[in-house]
Each structure stands twice: as C-alpha cells, then as structure tokens.
DRENSE-663748 format. One record per residue (C-alpha): residue in three letters; x, y, z. Coordinates in steps of 0.25 Angstrom, whole numbers, padded with zeros to 4 digits, always signed. Layout:
// residues N
ALAXYZ/...
// end
This chain:
// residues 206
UNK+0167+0123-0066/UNK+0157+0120-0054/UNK+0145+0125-0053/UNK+0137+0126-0038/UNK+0122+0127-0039/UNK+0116+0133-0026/UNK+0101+0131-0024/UNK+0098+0141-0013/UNK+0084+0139-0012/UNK+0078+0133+0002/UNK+0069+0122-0006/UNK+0079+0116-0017/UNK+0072+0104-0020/UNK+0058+0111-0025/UNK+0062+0111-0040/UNK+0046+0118-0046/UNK+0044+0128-0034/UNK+0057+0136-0032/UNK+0064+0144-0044/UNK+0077+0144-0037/UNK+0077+0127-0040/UNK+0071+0129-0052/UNK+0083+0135-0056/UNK+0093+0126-0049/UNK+0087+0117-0060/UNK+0089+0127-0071/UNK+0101+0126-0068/UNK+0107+0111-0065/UNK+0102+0110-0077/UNK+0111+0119-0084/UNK+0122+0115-0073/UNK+0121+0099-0072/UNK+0133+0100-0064/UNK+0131+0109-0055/UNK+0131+0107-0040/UNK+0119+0111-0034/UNK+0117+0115-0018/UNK+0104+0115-0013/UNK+0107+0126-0001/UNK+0096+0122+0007/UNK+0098+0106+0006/UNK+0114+0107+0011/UNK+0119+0110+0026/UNK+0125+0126+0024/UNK+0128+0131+0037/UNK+0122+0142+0043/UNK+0128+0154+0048/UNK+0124+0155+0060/UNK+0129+0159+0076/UNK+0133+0145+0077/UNK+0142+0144+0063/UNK+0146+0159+0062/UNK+0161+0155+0069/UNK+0162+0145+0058/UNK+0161+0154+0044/UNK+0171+0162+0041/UNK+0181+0153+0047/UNK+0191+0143+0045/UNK+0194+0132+0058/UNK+0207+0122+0057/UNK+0201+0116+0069/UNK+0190+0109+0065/UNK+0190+0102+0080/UNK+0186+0114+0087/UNK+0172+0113+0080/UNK+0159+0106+0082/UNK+0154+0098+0071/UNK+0144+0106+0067/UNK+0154+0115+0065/UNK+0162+0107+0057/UNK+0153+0102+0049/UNK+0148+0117+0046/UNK+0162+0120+0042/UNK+0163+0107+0033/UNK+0150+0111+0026/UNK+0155+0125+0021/UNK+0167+0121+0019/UNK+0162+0112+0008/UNK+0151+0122+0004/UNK+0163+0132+0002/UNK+0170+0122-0006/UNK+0158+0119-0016/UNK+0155+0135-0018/UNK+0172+0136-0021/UNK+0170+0126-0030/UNK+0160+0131-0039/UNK+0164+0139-0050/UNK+0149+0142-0052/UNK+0140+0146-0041/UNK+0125+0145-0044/UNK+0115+0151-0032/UNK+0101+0147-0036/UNK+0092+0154-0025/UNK+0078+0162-0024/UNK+0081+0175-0019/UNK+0075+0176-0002/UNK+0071+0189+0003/UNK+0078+0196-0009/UNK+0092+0188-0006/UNK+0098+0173-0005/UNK+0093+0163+0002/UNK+0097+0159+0016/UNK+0104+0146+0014/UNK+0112+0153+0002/UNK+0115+0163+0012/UNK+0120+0152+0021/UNK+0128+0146+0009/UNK+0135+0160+0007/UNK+0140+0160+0019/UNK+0147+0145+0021/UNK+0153+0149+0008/UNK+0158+0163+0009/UNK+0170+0160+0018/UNK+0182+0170+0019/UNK+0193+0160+0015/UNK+0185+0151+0006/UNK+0179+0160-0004/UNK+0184+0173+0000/UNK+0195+0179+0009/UNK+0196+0193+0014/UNK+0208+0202+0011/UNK+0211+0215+0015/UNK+0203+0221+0002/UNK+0189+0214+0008/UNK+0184+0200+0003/UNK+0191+0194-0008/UNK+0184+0181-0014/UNK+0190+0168-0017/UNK+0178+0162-0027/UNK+0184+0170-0041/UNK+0179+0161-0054/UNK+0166+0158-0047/UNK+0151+0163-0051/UNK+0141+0165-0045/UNK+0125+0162-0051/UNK+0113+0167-0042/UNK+0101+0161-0050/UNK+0090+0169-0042/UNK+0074+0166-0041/UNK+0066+0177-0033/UNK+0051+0179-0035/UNK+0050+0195-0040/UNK+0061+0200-0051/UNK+0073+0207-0045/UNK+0083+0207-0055/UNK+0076+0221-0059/UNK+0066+0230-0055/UNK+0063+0235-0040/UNK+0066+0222-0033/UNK+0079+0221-0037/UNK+0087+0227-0026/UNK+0078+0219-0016/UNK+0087+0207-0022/UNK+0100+0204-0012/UNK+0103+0189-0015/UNK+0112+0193-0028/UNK+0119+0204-0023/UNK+0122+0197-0010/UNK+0129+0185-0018/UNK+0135+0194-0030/UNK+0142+0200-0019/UNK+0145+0188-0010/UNK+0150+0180-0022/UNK+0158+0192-0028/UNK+0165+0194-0014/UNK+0169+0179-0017/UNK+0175+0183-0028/UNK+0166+0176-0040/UNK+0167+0181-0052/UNK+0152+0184-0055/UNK+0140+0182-0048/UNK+0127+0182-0057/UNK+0112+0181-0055/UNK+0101+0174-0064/UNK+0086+0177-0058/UNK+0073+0167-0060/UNK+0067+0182-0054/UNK+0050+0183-0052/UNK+0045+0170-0049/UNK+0033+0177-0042/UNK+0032+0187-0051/UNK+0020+0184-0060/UNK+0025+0188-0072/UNK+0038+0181-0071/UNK+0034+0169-0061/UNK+0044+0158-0059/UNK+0046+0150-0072/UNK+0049+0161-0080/UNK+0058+0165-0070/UNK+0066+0151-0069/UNK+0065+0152-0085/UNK+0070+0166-0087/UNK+0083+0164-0075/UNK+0086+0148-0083/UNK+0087+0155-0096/UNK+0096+0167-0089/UNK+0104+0154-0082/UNK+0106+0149-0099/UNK+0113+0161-0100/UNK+0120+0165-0090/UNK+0127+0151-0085/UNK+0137+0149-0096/UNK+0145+0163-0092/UNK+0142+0158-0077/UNK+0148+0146-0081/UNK+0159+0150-0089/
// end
C-alpha cells in the first residue's frame, strides 16, 4: 500500500504560520512512509497556449519535439506514474477563493490523461484509478462544512467529482475549518481536523 501526501499550499516550508503544513505534520507523523510533494517546490507544467498541443496526447516521435517539450512530457509522465502508484491520495490544501489552489489545479491536469487514468467509451468517461482513495484534508479561515457558507465551497465537489470520474473508490474530506474565526481560531481547528484524521485514516487506509 502507497500513500502520496500532496502539500498544495504555495509556502510549504512555514511549518507555525499555515494550517495546511501543520497538518502535512499531523500527518507524516501518522504516515512515516508516506511520500510527500510539495507542489510549489517541484517543476509541474503549466497548461498554457504553448503546452496545450502536448496534454491529452500521446507522440511516438519524440524527435519532432523541442526539448522543452520533452522534458515537459518526461515530467508528467512521471507525475502520472507516481499518482497510479498510489493507492492512497492525501491533498493537503487551504481552500483559495472557495476552491483549490492554482498549482493543484496545475497538478490535476498532468495527471488526468485519457489513456492514463481514464479512457473514453462510447457510455462517456470511464476511469482507470479503481482501489484508489482520495483524502482532501482542508484548512479555510470561516466554517463551511455547515451553515450559510457552505455552497460558496467548490474545492471538494470539484475533486469528488474529478476523482470519481477516475474511477476511485471513495473520495472523502476532513476540515481544520475557522482558523479566523475567533471562536474557533487556528489551534483548535488543527486539533479538532488531527483528531478527525485518528479516526477516519484506518478505513482510508484499509
């Protein structure tokens, strides 16, 4: 069983600050062999006018291409090998403008490939990832689990329904939620979301 940690947040080395590390600890702690990857200190490749002719296709003639765009190809071919080979995805990300993160985004799309970790059929998308969960482990500033904020919250539905289309078997969410919010502020938040993590990881895991 391999488990891939992913620190979506853009300062990854500020361990007091930023909830979204101090729960990447939380959780190496629980996971000492976990792999961890720091989005923002690794080369993902953009999507971009440039790079749009190379996603979402295959090339046998690697000659035709400049290196930069081999060298873009190389890279997600080996981030699309080290998301396949975990059994266990972990996102750990603060939630930006009610949604993921833009290097996550990035990530997403190296790695959802038709060919690779889905295929179309003639019934729509059918993905290739089954036996594979999928962990958000979530930190935003106000509460929106419940109450009136929670439909503004678009970073889990987006990747409940990006990683169901890939086929995995379960997606879930655990929230260190209100870290500005006076009453709740960020300790007790990373407490209540590392006691939920106690919980919920040995059925992740299982």
């Amino acid at each position: 069983m391999q488990t891939l940690i992913i620190n979506a947040h853009p300062d990854p080395q500020n361990k007091t600050a930023y909830c979204t590390n101090r729960l990447v600890d939380c959780l190496t702690e629980k996971l000492p062999d976990a792999t961890v990857l720091n989005l923002y200190n690794e080369d993902i490749p953009e999507l971009t006018a440039e790079t749009l002719p190379l996603y979402g296709s295959v090339y046998d003639e690697k000659s035709s291409l400049s290196k930069r765009e081999q060298q873009i190809l190389a890279r997600r071919a080996e981030l699309i090998e080290q998301f396949k080979a975990a059994d266990r995805l972990i996102i750990a990300m603060p939630m930006h403008n009610f949604t993921v993160t833009s290097r996550l985004k990035d990530y997403l799309d190296n790695i959802i490939v038709p060919g690779q970790t889905f295929q179309y059929t003639r019934e729509g998308p059918q993905g290739l990832m089954g036996g594979h969960k999928a962990l958000l482990v979530q930190s935003s500033g106000s509460v929106y689990s419940t109450g009136p904020l929670a439909p503004w919250e678009q970073s889990y539905p987006f990747l409940r329904t990006a990683f169901g289309m890939l086929g995995f078997d379960s997606t879930d969410i655990v929230r260190a939620e209100g870290t500005m919010d006076p009453n709740i502020g960020p300790d007790v938040a990373v407490e209540r979301a590392c006691a939920e993590l106690e919980q919920k990881l040995p059925e992740f895991l299982a």
